[in-house]
N, C-alpha and C positions, 0 to 999 in steps of 0.2 A: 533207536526207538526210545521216548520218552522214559521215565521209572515208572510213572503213574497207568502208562498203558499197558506194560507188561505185566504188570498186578490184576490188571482186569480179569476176572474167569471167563473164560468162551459162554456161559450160562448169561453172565450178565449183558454180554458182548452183546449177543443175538437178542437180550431180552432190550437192552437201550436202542438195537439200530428197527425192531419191529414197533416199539414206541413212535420215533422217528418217523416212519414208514406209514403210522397209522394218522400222528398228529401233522406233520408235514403236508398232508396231501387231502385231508380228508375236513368236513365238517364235523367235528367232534359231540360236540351238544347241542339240541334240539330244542333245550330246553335248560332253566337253568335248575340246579338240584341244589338251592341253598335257598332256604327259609327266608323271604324279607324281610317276613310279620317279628321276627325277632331282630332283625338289624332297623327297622326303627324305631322297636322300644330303646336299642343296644347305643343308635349313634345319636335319638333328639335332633334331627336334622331341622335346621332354624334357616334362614332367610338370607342367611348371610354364607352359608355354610358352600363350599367349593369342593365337590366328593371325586377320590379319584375307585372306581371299579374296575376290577377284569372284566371287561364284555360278558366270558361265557355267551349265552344265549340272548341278552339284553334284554330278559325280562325285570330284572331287579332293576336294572337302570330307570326303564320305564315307570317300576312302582318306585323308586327313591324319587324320582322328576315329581309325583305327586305331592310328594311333602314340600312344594314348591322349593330348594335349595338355588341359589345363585347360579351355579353352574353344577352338569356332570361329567367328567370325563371319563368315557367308557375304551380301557387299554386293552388291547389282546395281542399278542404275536402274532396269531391264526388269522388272517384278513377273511376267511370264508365266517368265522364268526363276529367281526365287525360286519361284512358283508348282509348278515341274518340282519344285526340290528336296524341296518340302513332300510332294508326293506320294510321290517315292522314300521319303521319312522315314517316311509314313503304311504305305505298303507293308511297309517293315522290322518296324515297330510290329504290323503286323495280319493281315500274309500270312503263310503256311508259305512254307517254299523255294522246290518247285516252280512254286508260282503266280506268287510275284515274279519266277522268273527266265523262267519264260512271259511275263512282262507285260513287263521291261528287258530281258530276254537277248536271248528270241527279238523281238522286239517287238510282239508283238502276243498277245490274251486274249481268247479266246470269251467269255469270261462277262464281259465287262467291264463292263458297264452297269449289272449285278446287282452283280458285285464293288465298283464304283466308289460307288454310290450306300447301299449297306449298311455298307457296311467302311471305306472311305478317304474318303469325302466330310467324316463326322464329324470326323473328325482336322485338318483344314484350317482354314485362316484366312477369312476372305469373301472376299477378295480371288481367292483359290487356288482358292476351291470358283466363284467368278464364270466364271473363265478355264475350270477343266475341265465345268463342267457346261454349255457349249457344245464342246469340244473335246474331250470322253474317247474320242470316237469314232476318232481318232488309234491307235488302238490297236485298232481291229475285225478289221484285218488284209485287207482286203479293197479293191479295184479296184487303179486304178493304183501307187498309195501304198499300197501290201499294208503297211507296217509302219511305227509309230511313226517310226525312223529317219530314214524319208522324207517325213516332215513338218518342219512350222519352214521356215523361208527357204534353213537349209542343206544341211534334210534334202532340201527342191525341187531344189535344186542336184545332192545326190547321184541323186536321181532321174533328173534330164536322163540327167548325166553316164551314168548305166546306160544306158537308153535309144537315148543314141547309142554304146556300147560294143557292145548288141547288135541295132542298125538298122541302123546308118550303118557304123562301122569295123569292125563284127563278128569285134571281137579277144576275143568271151570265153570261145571254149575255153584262148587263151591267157591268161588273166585266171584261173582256176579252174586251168589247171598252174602257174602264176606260186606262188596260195595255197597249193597242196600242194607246192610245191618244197621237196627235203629239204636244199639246201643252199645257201650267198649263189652258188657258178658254179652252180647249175641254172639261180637267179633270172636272174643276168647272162648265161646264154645263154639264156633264153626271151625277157628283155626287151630287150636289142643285138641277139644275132647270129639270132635269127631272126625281127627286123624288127617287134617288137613295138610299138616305142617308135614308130621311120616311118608306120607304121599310124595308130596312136593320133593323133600330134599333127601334126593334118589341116592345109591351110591356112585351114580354118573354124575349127576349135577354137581355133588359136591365135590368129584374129580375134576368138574370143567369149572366149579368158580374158582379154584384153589390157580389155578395155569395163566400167566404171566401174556400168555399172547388172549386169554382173556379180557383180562384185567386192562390191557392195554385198549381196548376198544371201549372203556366206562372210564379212559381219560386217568388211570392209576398208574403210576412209573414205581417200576423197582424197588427206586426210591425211596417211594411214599409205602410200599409194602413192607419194605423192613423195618422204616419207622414206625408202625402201625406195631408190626410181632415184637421190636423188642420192648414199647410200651405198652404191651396189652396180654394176660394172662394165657396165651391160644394163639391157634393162627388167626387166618386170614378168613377162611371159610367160617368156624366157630363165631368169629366177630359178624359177619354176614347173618348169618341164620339167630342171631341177637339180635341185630337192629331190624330185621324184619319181623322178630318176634315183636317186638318193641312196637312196632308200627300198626301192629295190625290185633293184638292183645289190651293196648295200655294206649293210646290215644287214639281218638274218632273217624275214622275215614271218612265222614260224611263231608268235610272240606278239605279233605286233602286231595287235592287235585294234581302233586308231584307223582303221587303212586300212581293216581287214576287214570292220568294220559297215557302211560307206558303199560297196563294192564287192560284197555280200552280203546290208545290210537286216537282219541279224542279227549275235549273235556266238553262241562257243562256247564253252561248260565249261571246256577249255583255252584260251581266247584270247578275253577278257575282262576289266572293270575288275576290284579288288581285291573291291569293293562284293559283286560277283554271283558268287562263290564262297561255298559252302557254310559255311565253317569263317569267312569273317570277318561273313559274314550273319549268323550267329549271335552273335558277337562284338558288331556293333553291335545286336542287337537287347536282347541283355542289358543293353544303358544305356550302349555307349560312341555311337549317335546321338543320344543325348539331350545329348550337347558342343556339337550343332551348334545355331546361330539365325540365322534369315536377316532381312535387314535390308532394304528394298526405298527405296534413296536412293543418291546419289554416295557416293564414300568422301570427301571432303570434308565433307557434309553427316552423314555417316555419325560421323567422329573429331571432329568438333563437339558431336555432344552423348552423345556416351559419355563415363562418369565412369574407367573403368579402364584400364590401360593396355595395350600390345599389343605383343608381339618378337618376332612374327612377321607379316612383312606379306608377302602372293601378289598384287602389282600386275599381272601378268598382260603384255598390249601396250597398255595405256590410254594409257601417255604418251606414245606413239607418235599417236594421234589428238590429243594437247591441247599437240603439238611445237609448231605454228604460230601461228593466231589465237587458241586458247586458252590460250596461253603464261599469262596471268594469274594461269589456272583452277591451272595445274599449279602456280605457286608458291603458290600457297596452299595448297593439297595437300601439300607438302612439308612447308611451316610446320605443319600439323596433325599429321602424321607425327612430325615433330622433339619437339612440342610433348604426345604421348599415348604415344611411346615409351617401353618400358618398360627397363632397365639391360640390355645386350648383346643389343641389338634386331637383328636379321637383316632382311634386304631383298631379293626375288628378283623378278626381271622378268625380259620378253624383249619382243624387235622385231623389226621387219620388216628395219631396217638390220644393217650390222655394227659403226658405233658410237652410243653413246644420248650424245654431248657435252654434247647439251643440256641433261640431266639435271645434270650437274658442274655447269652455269651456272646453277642457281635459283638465285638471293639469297633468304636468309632472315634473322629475330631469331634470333638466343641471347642473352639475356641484354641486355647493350648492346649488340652488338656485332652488324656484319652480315658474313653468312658466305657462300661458294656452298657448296651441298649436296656438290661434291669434295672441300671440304677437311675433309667429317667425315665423310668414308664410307672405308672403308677393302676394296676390293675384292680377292675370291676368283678373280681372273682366269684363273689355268690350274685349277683346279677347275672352272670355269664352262664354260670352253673343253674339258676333258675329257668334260663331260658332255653340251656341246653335240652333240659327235660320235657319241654316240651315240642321241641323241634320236630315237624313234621313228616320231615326226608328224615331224618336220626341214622345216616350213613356215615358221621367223621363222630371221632372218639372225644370230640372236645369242642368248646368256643371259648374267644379271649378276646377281654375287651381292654382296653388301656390308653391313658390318657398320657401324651406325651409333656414331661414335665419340664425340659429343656426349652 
């Protein structure tokens, strides 16, 4: 048996093979949970520009295609989440307004079966049409999981979490004045001073967000949890119950539409991706989603055999999973990066920590020469740092933005 496997703890063991178990098989995110309105101040995406994204949910794709860019390449390993984006593509392609925004907005489409199988099925890859022609039902609207939203691994999560909001804590009159609150002190006296927050975070919840087979269903590896505690003052919970403080005390919920779908199962006309507005639906329908193509591999595998090259890259938190024993994985990843970048190539990520060190430390080729990835990045740090503050989701401990200088 290997050194490296015998060193594993049976904790981690069962905590990486239920990861596996949950990402391997299942639709992960529903939705994506990273701010765009900050990655197009972060990237200036221009005309010329070739972005490679992790799919996630492919809503960021769809709002990056508006800044018209040359192309976008949307990477995921999880084909049920290229799978989502194909559909939203198919939909743009083939629905009027109001049905697509019945079918993403609210999440859920009476006629879906008729819709799906007439209209959107044709449009799809095998792969895509595999995944929804067992699964379109997601979208019926009906039993517990009333709405798309609440499906996937995350969307199960947001389910609970309603669940026990109006079971167990039965804080959701307070949860519904929280979303109409007209101003950040309505927020912060709904959610402080009249005990909203005490309520909420029980001595059970914060036993259940703290547990690894959690955590694994909001798409977080081991990983990225210990990354997280040994850059941050507290655990993992403590960090949790800050960034919701954050969210719902110190910036406006009245457009935040990442909280609102998972506390709601729907969004609104007002308070919604870019995508599901009227005027940019149309936009992309006219041929600016036809920028997009989804890729169903690593991005390692992915910048390996594309021939062109790309200056804009949306790594997302991956390198926060491949910090430790995939450390390998990640310098190679780099070296493709370095190696397919295109002349004043941009770079933007985020983490669970508050610093990515690790990143500065890949060794790669240039040329002869070996280099660590700090000494040719050249980082936007209070740009990043400004905009981290106001990030809407405020779940990862950081954002980095960096221009690669090689």
């Amino acid at each position: 048996m290997p050194r490296w496997v015998r060193s594993i703890k049976p904790s981690e063991w069962v905590s990486g093979k239920l990861f596996a178990l949950v990402h391997g098989r299942n639709l992960v995110y529903n939705t994506c949970w990273e701010d765009p309105r900050l990655d197009r101040v972060a990237m200036q995406i221009g005309p010329e520009d070739d972005i490679l994204v992790i799919t996630s949910a492919g809503c960021n794709a769809l709002d990056y295609a508006l800044c018209k860019p040359r192309a976008i390449h949307a990477v995921d390993m999880n084909l049920r989440q290229n799978a989502l984006l194909e559909l939203k593509l198919a939909g743009i392609r083939k629905l009027d307004f109001p049905k697509f925004f019945q079918m993403f907005g609210r999440g859920r489409l009476p006629d879906h079966q008729t819709t799906y199988w007439s209209c959107l099925r044709p449009e799809l890859t095998d792969p895509a049409r595999a995944y929804w022609d067992r699964n379109i039902g997601f979208f019926a609207g009906t039993g517990w999981r009333r709405s798309f939203y609440f499906h996937g691994t995350s969307g199960l999560f947001a389910r609970l979490i309603n669940t026990y909001i109006d079971k167990i804590a039965r804080v959701r009159p307070l949860v519904q004045r929280l979303l109409n609150a007209e101003s950040i002190e309505e927020q912060r006296r709904i959610y402080i001073d009249e005990g909203m927050a005490d309520i909420f975070w029980s001595r059970f919840l914060r036993w259940a967000a703290g547990r690894d087979a959690t955590l694994s269903f909001l798409g977080v590896p081991r990983a990225q949890r210990q990354h997280l505690e040994r850059n941050y003052n507290g655990n993992i919970v403590k960090f949790m119950q800050e960034c919701i403080e954050t969210v719902f005390t110190k910036l406006p919920l009245s457009d935040n539409y990442f909280w609102r779908v998972y506390l709601t199962g729907h969004y609104e006309p007002n308070c919604c991706p870019e995508y599901l507005k009227e005027e940019n639906f149309v936009a992309l329908k006219e041929g600016l989603a036809d920028r997009i193509q989804t890729h169903t591999a690593s991005i390692l595998e992915f910048l390996q055999r594309h021939n062109g090259r790309i200056s804009r890259y949306v790594l997302l938190d991956h390198m926060d999973w491949l910090s430790s024993k995939y450390y390998p994985i990640l310098e190679r990843e780099w070296q493709a990066i370095v190696d397919r970048a295109a002349p004043g190539t941009r770079i933007i990520w985020r983490s669970g920590g508050e610093r990515t060190d690790f990143v500065d430390d890949v060794k790669l080729r240039i040329g002869q020469q070996t280099r660590r990835v700090g000494e040719i990045l050249s980082y936007h740090r209070q740009l990043a740092s400004e905009l981290h503050e106001r990030d809407r989701v405020h779940t990862y401990g950081s954002f980095h933005i960096a221009d690669l200088m090689a």
